[in-house]
C-alpha atoms as one frame of an Amber mdcrd trajectory, in Angstrom:
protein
   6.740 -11.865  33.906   9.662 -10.736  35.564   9.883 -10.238  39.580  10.191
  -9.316  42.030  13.166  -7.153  40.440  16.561  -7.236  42.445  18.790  -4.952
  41.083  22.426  -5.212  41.927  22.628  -3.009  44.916  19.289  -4.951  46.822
  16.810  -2.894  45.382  13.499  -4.697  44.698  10.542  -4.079  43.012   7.119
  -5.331  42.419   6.214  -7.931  40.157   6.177  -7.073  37.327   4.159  -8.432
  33.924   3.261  -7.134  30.420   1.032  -8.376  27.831   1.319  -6.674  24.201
  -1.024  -6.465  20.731  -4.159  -6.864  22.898  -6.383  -4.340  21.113  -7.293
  -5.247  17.543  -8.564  -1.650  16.455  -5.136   0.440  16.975  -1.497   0.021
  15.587   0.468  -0.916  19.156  -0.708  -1.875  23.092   0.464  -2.900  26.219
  -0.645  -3.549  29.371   1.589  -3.312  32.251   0.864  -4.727  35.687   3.398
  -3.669  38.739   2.150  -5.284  41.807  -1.370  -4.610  42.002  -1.436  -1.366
  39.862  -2.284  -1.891  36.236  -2.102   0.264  33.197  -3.270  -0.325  29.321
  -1.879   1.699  26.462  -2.972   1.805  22.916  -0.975   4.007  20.231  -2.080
   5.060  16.967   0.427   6.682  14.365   0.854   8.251  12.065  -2.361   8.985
  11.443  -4.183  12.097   9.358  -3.861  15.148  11.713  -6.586  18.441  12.236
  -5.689  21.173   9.866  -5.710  23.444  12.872  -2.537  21.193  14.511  -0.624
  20.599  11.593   2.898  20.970  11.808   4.513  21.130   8.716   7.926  19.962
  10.190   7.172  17.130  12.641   4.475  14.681  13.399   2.300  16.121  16.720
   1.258  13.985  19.877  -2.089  13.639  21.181  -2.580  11.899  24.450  -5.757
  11.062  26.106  -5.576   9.624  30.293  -8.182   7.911  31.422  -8.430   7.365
  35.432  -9.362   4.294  37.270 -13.114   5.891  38.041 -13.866   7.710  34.710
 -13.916  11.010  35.539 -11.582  13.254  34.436  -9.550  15.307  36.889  -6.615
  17.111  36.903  -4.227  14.698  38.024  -5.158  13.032  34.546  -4.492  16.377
  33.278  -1.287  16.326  34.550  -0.293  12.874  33.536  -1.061  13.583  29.832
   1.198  16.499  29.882   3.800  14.558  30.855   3.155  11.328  28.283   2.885
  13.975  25.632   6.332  15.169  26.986   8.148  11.981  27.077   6.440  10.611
  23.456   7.929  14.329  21.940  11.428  13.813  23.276  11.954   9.988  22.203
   9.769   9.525  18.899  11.327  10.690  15.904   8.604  12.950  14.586  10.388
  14.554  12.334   9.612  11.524   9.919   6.522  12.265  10.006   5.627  15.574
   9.338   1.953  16.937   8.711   0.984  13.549  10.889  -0.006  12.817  14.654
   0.388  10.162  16.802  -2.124   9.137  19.191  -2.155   7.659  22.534  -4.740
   6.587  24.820  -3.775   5.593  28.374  -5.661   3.464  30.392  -5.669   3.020
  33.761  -7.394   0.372  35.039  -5.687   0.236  38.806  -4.331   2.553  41.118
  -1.878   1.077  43.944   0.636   3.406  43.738   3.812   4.099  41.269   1.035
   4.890  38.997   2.940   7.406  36.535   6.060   4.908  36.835   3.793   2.302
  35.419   1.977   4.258  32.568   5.586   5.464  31.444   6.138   1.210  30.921
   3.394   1.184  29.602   3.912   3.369  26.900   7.103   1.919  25.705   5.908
  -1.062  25.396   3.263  -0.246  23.576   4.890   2.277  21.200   6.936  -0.840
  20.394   4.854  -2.713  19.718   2.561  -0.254  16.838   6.881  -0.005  15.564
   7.288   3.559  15.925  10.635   5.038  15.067  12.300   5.846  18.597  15.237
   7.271  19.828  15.571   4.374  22.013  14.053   2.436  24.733  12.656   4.072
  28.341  11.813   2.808  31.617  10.730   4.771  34.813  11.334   3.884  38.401
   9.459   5.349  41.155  10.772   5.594  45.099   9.734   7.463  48.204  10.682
   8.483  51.544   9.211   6.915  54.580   9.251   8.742  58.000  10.317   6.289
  60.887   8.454   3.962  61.990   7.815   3.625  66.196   9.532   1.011  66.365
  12.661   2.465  64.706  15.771   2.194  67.372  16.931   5.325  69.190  19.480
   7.481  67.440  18.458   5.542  63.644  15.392   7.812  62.759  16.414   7.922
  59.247  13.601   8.085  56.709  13.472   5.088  54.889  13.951   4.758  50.841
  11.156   2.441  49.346  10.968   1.591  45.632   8.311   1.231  43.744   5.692
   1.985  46.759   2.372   1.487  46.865  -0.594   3.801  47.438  -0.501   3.426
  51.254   3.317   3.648  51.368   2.898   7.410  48.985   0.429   8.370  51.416
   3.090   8.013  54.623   5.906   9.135  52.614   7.580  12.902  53.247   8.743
  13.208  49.507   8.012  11.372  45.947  10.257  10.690  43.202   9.923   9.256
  39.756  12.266   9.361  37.146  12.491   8.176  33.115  15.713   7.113  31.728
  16.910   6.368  28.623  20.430   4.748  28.656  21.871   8.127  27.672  19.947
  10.460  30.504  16.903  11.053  32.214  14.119  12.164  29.977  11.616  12.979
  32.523  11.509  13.661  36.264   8.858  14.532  38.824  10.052  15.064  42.399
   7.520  16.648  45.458   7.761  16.864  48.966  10.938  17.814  51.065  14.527
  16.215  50.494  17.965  17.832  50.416  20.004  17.678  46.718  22.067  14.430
  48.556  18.419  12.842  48.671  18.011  13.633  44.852  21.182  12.555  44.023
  21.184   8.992  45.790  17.746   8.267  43.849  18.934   9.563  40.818  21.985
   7.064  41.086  19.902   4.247  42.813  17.017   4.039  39.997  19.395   4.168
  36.672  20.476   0.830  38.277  16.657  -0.633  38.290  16.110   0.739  34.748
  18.804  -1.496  33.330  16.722  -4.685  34.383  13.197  -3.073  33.486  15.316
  -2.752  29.730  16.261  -6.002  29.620  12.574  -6.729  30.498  11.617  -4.808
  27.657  14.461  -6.331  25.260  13.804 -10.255  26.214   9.435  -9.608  26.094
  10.183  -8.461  22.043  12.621 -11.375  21.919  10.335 -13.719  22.489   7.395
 -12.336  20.366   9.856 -11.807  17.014  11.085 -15.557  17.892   7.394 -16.705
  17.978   7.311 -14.125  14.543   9.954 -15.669  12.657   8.900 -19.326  13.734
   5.157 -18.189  12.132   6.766 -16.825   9.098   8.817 -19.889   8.234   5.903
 -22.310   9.355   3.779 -20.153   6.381   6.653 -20.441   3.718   6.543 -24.399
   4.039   2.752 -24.516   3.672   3.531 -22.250   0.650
């Protein structure tokens, strides 16, 4: 568990939690929980691949998003467009030719920062099946609030809010979410109205949260090879 999150420059977040290995029938999962929004991913890969989406120089991505009430829509359209885009850019496919790797995304609660949370998700869990990445990824989501009434005179400045919930995206006057690496941003999806200063400060702002969401990710694995290695040795004696 790790949170609230307080980054350096008083930026908190939700509490966040991850479980990992859940699912017994594919080769990685997580399940991420950011306040009260919750997403499970499972990953399978490299696995045989249709004729028809072969690739004889990389492995392909398949990605399946399944909403919080079953029915597909297109905002689950959307969000598999943009897993698929993220898994292309940071797993190394081309070790894998003639392959696919497959991804099923789960969510199982919607309370806003939903996409932020899937994109946890899915490093986690394609971390957990050990597929050959680039490096690690974390996304941080944000959003403008309008003033409230009881904002002072002269102050009507929209307020930034991290990691917001559903209510707080439905007040806000622009969304943001971005994906870094530790090299760049990866992936970005920004709607509503805001000036280029806007982008910038939330650009800046949220590579400063992703730093303690990767050290999230970094002591979680920690722990599990410790428990690993401890198993491992613990055989050998019995041995």
């Amino acid at each position: 568990m790790l949170g609230p999150i307080k980054s350096a420059d008083k930026i908190t977040l939700r509490t966040l939690t991850s479980e990992r290995s859940l699912l017994s029938n594919c080769d990685g999962s997580a399940r991420v929980r950011q306040g009260q929004s919750s997403v499970l991913v499972g990953v399978w890969g490299p696995v045989d691949v249709r004729v028809n989406r072969e690739d004889p120089e990389r492995a392909v991505v398949e990605t399946t998003v399944k909403g919080a009430t079953g029915n597909g829509c297109p905002a689950d359209k959307w969000m598999e467009r943009a897993v698929t885009r993220v898994c292309e850019q940071m797993i190394l496919t081309s070790l894998h030719p003639r392959t696919s790797f497959q991804v099923i995304v789960q969510i199982e609660n919607d309370d806003g920062s939903i996409l932020a949370v899937v994109m946890n998700a899915l490093c986690l869990a394609l971390m957990d099946a050990g597929v050959p990445m680039k490096g690690m990824f974390g996304a941080v989501s944000s959003v403008h609030l309008p003033p409230s009434v009881d904002t002072p005179a002269g102050t009507e400045e929209a307020e930034l809010k991290w990691d917001p919930t559903a209510e707080e995206e439905a007040r806000s006057g622009s969304r943001f979410v971005f994906v870094y690496t530790e090299q760049e941003v990866i992936y970005s999806s920004c709607t509503g109205h805001f000036g280029m200063e806007q982008y910038m400060l939330v650009l800046q702002k949220g590579r400063q949260v992703s730093v303690d969401l990767w050290n999230f990710f970094r002591g979680a694995f920690e722990k599990l090879l410790v428990k690993d290695v401890k198993y491992q040795m613990l055989l050998k004696s019995k041995s």
